[in-house]
MDTraj code that builds the backbone (N, CA, C; nanometers):
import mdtraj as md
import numpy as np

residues = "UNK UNK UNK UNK UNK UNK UNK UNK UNK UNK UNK UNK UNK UNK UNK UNK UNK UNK UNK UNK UNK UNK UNK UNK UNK UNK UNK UNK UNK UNK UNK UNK UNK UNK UNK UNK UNK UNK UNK UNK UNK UNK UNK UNK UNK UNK UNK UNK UNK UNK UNK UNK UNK UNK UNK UNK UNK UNK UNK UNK UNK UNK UNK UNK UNK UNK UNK UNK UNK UNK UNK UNK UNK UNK UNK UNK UNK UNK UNK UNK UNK UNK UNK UNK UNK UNK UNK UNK UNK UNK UNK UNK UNK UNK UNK UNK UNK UNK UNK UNK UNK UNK UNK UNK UNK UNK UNK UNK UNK UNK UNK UNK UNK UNK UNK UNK UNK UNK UNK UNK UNK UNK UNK UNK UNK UNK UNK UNK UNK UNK UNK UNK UNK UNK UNK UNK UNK UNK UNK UNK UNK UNK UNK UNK UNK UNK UNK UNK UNK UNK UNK UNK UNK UNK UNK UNK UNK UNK UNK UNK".split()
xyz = np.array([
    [0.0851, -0.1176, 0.0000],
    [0.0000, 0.0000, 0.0000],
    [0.0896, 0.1238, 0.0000],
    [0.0587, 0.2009, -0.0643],
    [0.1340, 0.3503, -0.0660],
    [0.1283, 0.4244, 0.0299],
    [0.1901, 0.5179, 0.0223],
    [0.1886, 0.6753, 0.1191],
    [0.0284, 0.7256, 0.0756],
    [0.0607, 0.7129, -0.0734],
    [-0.1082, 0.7929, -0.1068],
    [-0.2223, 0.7318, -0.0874],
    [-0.1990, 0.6227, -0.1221],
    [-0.3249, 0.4920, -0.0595],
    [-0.3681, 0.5154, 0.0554],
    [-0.2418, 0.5049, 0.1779],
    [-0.3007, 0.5197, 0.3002],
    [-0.3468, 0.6953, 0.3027],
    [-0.2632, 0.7798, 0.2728],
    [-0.3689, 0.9025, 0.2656],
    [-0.4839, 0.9176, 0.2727],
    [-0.5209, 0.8141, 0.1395],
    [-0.6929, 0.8351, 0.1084],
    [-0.7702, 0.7460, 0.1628],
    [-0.7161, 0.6503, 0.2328],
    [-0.7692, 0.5915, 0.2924],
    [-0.8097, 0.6073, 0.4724],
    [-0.7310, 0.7553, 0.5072],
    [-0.7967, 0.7934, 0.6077],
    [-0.8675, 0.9321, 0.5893],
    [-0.8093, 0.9779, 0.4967],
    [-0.9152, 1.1072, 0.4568],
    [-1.0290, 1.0766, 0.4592],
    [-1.0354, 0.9528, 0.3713],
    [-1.1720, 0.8927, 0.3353],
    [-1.2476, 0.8345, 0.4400],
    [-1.2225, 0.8423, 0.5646],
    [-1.2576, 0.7403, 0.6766],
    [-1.3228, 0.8542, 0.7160],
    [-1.3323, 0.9677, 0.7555],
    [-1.3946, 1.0873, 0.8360],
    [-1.3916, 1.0306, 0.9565],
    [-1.5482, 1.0402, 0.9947],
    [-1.6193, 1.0206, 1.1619],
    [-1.5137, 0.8875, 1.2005],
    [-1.5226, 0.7504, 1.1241],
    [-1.4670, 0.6526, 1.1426],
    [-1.2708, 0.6205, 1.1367],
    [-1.2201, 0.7183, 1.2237],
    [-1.0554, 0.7431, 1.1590],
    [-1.0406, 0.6337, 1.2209],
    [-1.0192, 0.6015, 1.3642],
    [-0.9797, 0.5116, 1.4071],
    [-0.9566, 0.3759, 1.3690],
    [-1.1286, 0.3301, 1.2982],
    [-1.1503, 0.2163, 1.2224],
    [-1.0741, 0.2049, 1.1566],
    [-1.0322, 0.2815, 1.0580],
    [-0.9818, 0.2873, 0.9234],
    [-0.8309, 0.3180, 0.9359],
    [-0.7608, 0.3617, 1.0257],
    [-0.6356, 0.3488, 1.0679],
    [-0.5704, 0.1940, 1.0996],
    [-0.6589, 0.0919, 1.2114],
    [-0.6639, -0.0017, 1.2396],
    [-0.7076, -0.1330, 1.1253],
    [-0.7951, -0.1063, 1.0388],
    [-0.8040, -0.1508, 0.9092],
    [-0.6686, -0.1684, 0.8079],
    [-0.6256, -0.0237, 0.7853],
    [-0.4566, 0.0185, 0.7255],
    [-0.3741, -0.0520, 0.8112],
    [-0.3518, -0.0903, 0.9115],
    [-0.2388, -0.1646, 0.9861],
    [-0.2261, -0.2662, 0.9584],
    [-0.3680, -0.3704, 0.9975],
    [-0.4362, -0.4612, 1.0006],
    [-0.3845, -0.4909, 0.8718],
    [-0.4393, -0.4607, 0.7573],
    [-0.3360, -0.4849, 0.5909],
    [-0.2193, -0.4813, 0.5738],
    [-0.1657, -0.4366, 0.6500],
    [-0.0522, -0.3974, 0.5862],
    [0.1048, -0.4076, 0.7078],
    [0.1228, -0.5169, 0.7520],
    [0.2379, -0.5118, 0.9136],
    [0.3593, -0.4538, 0.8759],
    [0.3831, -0.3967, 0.7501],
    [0.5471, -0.3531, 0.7935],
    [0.5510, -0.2407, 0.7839],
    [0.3544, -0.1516, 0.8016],
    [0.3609, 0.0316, 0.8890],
    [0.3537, 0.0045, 1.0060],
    [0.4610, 0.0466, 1.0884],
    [0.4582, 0.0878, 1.2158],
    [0.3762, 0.1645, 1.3096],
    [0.3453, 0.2756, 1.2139],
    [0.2691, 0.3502, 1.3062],
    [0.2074, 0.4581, 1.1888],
    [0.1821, 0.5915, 1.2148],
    [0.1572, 0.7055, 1.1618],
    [0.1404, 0.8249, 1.2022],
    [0.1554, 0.9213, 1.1295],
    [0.1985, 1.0334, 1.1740],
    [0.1114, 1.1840, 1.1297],
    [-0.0047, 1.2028, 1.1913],
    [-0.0959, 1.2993, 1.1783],
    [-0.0437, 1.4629, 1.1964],
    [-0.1168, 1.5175, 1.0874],
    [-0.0790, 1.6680, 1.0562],
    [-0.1619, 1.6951, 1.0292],
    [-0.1307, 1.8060, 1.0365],
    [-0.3164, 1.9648, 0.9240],
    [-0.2307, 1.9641, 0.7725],
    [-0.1388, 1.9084, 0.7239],
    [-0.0919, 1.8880, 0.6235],
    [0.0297, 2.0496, 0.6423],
    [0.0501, 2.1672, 0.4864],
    [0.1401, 2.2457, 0.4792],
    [0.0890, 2.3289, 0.5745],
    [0.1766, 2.4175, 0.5871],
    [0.1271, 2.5337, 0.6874],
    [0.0640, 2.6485, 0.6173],
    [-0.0541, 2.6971, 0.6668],
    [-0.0643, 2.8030, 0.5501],
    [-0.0594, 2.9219, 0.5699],
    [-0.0766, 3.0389, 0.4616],
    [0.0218, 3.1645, 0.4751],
    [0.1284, 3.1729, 0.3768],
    [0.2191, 3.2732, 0.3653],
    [0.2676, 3.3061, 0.3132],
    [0.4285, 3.2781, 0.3940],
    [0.5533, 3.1974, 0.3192],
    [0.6751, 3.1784, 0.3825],
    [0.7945, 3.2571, 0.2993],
    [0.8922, 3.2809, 0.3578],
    [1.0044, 3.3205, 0.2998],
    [1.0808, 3.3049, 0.2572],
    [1.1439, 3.2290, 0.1590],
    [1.2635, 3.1932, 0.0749],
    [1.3903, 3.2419, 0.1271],
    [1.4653, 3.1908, 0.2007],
    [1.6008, 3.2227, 0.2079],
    [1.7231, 3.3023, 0.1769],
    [1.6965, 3.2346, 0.0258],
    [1.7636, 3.3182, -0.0778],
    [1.6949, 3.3928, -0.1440],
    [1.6184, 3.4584, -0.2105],
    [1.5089, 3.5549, -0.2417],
    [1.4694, 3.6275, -0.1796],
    [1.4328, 3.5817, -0.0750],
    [1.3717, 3.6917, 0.0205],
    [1.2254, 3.6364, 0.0215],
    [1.1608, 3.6166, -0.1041],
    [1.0266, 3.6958, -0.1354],
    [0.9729, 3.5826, -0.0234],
    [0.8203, 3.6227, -0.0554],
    [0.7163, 3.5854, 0.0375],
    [0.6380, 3.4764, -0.0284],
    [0.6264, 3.3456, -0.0284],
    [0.5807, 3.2552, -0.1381],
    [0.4649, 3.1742, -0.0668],
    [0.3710, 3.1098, -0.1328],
    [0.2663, 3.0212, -0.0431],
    [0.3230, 2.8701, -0.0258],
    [0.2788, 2.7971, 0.0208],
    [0.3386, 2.6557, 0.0882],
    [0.3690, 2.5913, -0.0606],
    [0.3274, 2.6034, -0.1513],
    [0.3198, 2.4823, -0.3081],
    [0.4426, 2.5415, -0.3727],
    [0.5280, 2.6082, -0.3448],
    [0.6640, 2.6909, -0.3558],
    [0.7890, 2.6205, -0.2493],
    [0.7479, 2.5553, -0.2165],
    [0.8403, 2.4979, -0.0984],
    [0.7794, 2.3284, -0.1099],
    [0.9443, 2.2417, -0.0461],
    [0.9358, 2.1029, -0.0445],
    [0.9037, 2.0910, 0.0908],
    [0.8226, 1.9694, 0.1197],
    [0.7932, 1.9461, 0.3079],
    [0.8346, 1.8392, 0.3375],
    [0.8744, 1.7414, 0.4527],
    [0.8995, 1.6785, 0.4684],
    [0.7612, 1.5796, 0.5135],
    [0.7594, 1.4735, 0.4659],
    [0.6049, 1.3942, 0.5029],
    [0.5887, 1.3244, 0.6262],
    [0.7163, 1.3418, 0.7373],
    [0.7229, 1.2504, 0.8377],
    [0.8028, 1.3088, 0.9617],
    [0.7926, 1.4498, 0.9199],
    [0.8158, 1.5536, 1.0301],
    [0.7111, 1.6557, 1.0446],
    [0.6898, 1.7026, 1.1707],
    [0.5610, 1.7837, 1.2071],
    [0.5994, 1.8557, 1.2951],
    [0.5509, 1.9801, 1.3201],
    [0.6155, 2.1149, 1.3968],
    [0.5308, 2.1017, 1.5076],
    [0.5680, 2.1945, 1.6002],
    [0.4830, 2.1844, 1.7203],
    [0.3258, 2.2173, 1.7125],
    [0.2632, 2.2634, 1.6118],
    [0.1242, 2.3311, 1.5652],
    [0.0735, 2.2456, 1.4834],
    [0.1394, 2.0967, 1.4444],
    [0.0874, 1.9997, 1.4126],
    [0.1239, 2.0122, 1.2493],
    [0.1757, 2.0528, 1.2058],
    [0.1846, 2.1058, 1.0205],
    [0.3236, 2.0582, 0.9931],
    [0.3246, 2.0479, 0.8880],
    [0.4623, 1.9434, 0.7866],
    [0.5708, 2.0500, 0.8214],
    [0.6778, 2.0140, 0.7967],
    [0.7797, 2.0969, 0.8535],
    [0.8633, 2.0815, 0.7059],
    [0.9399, 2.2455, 0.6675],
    [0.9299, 2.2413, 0.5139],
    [1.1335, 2.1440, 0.5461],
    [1.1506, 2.0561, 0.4323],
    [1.2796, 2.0023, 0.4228],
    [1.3895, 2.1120, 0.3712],
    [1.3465, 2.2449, 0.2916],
    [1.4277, 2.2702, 0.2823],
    [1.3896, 2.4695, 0.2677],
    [1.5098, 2.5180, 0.3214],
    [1.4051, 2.6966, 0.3732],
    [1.4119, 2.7818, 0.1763],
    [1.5072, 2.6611, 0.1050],
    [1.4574, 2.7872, -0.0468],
    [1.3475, 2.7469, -0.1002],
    [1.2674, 2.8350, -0.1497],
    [1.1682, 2.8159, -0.2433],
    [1.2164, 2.7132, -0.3948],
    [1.0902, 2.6345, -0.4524],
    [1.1407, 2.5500, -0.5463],
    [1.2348, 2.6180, -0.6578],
    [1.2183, 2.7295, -0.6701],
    [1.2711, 2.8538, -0.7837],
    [1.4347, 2.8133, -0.8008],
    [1.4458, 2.8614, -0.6518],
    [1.6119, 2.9500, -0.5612],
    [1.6166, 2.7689, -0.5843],
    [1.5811, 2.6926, -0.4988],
    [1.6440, 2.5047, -0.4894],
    [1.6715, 2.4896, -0.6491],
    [1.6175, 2.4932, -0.7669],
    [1.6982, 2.4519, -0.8935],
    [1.7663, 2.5448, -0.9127],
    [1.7759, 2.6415, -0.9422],
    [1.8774, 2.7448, -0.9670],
    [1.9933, 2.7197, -0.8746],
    [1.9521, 2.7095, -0.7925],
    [2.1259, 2.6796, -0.6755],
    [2.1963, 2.5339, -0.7139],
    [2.1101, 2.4269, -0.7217],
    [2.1303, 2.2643, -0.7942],
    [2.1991, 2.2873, -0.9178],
    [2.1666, 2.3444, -1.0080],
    [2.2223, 2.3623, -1.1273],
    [2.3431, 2.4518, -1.1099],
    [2.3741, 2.5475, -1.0635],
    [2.5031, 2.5633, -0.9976],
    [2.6026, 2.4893, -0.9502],
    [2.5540, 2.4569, -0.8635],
    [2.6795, 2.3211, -0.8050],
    [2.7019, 2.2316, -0.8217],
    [2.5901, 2.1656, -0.9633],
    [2.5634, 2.0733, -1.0454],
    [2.7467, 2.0891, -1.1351],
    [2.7099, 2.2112, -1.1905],
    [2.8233, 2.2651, -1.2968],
    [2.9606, 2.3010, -1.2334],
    [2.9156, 2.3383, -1.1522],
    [3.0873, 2.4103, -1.0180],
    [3.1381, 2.2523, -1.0438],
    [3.1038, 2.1572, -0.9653],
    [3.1438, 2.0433, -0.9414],
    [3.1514, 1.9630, -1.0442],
    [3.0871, 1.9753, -1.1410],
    [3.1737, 1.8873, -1.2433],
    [3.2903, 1.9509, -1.3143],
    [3.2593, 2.0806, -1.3264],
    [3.3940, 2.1631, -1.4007],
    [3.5199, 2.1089, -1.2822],
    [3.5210, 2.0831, -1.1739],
    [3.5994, 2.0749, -1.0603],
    [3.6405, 1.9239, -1.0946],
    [3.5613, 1.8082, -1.1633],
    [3.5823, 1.7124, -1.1649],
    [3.6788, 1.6755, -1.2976],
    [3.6136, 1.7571, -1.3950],
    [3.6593, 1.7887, -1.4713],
    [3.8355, 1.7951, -1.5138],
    [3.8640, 1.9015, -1.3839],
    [4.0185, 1.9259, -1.3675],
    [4.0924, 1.8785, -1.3084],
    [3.9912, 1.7560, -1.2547],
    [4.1111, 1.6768, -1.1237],
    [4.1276, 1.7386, -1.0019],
    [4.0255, 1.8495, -0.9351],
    [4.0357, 1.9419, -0.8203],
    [3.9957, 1.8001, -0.7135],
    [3.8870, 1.7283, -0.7111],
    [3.8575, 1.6777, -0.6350],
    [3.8942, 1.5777, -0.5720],
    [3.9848, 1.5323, -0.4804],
    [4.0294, 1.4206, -0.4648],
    [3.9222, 1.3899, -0.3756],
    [3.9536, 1.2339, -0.3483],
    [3.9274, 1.1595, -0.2703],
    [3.8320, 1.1544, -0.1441],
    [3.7431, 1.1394, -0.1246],
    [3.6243, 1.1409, -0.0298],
    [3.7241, 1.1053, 0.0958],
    [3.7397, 1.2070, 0.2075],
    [3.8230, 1.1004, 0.3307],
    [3.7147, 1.0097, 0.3675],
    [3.7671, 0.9239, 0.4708],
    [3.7472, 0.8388, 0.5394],
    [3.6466, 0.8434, 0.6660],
    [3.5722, 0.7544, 0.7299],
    [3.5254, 0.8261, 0.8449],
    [3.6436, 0.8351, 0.9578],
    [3.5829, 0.9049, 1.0287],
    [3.7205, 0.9559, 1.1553],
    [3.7945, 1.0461, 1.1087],
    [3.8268, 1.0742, 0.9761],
    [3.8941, 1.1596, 0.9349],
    [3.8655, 1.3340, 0.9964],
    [4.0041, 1.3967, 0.9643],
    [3.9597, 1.5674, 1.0410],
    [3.9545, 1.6453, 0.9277],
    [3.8363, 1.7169, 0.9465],
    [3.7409, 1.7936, 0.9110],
    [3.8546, 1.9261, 0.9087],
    [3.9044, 1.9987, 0.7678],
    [3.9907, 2.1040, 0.7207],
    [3.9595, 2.1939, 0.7915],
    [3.8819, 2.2423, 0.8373],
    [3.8074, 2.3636, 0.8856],
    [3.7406, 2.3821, 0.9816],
    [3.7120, 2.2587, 1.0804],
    [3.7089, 2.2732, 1.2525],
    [3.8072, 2.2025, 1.3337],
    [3.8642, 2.1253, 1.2613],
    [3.9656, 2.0443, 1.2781],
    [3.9496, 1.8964, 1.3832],
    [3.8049, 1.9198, 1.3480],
    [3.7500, 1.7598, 1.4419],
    [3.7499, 1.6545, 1.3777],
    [3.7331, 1.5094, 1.4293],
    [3.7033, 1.3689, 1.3682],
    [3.5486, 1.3809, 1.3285],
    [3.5032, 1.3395, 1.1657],
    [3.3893, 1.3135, 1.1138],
    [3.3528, 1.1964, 1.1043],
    [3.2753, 1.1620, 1.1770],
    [3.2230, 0.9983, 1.1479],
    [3.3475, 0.9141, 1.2386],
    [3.3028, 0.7989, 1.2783],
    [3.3977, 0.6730, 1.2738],
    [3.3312, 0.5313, 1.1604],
    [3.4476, 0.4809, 1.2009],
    [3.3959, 0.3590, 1.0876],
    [3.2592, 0.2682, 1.1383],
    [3.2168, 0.2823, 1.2351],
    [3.1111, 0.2110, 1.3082],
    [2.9858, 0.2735, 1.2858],
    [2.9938, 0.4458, 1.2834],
    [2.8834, 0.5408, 1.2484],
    [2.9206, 0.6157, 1.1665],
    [2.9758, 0.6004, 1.0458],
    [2.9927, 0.6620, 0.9321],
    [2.9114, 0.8098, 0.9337],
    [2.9430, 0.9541, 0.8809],
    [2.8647, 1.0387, 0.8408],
    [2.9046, 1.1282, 0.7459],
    [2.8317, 1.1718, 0.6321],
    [2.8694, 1.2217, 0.5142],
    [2.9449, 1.3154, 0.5224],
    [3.0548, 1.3053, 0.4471],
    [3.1287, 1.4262, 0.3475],
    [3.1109, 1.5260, 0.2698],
    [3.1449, 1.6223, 0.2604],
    [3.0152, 1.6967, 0.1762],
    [3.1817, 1.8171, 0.0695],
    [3.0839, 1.7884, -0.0605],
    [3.1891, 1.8421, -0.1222],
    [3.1788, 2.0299, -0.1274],
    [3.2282, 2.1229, -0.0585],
    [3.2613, 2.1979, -0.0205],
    [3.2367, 2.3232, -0.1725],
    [3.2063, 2.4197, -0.2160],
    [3.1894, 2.4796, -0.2906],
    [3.1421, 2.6638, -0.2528],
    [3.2402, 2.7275, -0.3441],
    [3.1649, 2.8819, -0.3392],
    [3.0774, 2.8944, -0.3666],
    [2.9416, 2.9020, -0.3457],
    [2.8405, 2.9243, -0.4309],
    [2.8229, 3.0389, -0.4816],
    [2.9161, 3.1292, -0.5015],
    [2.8999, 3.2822, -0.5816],
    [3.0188, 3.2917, -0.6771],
    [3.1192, 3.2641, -0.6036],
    [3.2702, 3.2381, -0.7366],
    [3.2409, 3.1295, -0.8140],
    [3.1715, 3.0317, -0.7563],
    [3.1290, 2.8861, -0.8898],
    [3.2478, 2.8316, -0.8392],
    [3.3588, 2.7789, -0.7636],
    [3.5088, 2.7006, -0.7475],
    [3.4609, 2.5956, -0.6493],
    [3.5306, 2.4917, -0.6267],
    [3.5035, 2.3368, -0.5569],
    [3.6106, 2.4209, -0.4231],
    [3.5897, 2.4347, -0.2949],
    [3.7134, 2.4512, -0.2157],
    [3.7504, 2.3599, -0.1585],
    [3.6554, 2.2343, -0.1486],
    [3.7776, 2.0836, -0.0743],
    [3.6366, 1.9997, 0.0121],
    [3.6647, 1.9185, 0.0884],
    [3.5498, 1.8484, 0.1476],
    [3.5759, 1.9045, 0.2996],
    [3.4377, 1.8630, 0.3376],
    [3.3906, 1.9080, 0.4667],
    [3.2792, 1.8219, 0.5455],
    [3.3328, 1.8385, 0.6664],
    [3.2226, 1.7296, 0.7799],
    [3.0773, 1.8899, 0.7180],
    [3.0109, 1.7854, 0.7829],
    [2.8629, 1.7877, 0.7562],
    [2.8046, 1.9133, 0.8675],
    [2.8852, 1.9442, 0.9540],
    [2.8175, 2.0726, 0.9821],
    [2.8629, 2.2162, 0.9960],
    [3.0129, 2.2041, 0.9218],
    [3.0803, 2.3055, 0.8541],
    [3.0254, 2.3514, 0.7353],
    [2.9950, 2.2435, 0.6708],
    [2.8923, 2.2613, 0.5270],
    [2.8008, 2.3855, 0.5336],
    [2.6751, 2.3545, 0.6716],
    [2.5989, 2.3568, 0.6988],
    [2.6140, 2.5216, 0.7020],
    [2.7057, 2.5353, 0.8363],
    [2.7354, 2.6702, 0.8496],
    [2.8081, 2.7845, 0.7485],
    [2.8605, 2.6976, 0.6258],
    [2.9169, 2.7874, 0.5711],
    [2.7835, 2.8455, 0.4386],
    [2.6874, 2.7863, 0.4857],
    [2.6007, 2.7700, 0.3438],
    [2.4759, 2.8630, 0.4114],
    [2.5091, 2.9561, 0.4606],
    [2.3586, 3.0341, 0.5865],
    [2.3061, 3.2066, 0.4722],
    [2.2462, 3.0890, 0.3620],
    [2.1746, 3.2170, 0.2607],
    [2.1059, 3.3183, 0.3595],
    [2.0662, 3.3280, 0.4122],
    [2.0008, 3.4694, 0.4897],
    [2.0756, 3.5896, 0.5301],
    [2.2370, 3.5327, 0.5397],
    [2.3399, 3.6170, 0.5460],
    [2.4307, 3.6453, 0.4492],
    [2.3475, 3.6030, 0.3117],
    [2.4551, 3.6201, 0.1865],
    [2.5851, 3.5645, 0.1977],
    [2.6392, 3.4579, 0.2864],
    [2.7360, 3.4022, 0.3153],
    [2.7533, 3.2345, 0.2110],
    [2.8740, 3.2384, 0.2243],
    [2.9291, 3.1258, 0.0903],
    [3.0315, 3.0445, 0.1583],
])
top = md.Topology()
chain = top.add_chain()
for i, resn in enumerate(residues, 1):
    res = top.add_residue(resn, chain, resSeq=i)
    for name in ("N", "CA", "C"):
        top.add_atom(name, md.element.get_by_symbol(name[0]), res)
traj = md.Trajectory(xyz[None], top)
């Protein structure tokens, strides 16, 4: 059974949710559980990089995270616009980078992180590498633990 199946299959339940939740289980043993929302949030949100003011169908949500007010919590703060336009950027940065032989080698887990100078991952809990990029000069600058990335990438501050 699908994500959308079960959707409509409790939308469709109204007065009777419970039934029809317990029905969906009952079919189906390898859902665990489920996870109730008012669906997007509505109103008008802000794009990151843009600025502008966009409605929820402008933004990606996550289907299995929910905010404290019960509503989908968006996966990612750019609007769909700014998310391909930035993809196609670093799409091209990084292959021109691959291109030239800039990129070596993915480290290792445990390995130290260029730029906080901590251990990323061990070999037991592995955690991603992330290939490092200007996003305004277009250049590859090297790899990075996963929350150097994070911080160096804070569009609200025009920062790169």
């Amino acid at each position: 059974m699908t994500r959308n199946t079960i959707s409509t299959a409790i939308i469709g339940g109204g007065a009777n949710l419970l039934k029809r939740l317990e029905e969906v289980l009952a079919s189906s043993p390898d859902i665990k559980g489920f996870i109730l929302h008012k669906g997007e949030p509505p109103g008008l949100h802000e794009c990151s990089k843009c600025r502008d003011l966009k409605g929820s169908d402008h933004f990606k949500y996550y289907q299995s995270r929910v905010d404290k007010n019960g509503y989908l919590m968006r996966s990612n703060a750019l609007c769909n616009s700014c998310d391909k336009t930035m993809k196609q950027e670093r799409e091209s940065t990084l292959k021109k980078a691959e291109l030239n032989n800039e990129i070596g080698d993915k480290p290792q887990p445990g390995s130290i992180c260029p730029n906080c100078k901590r251990a990323w991952g061990a070999a037991e809990q592995p955690r991603n590498w992330h290939r490092d990029h200007h996003a305004i000069l277009n250049v590859f600058r090297g790899w990075l633990c996963g929350d150097c990335n994070m911080a160096k990438h804070d569009h609200r501050h025009g920062t790169s």
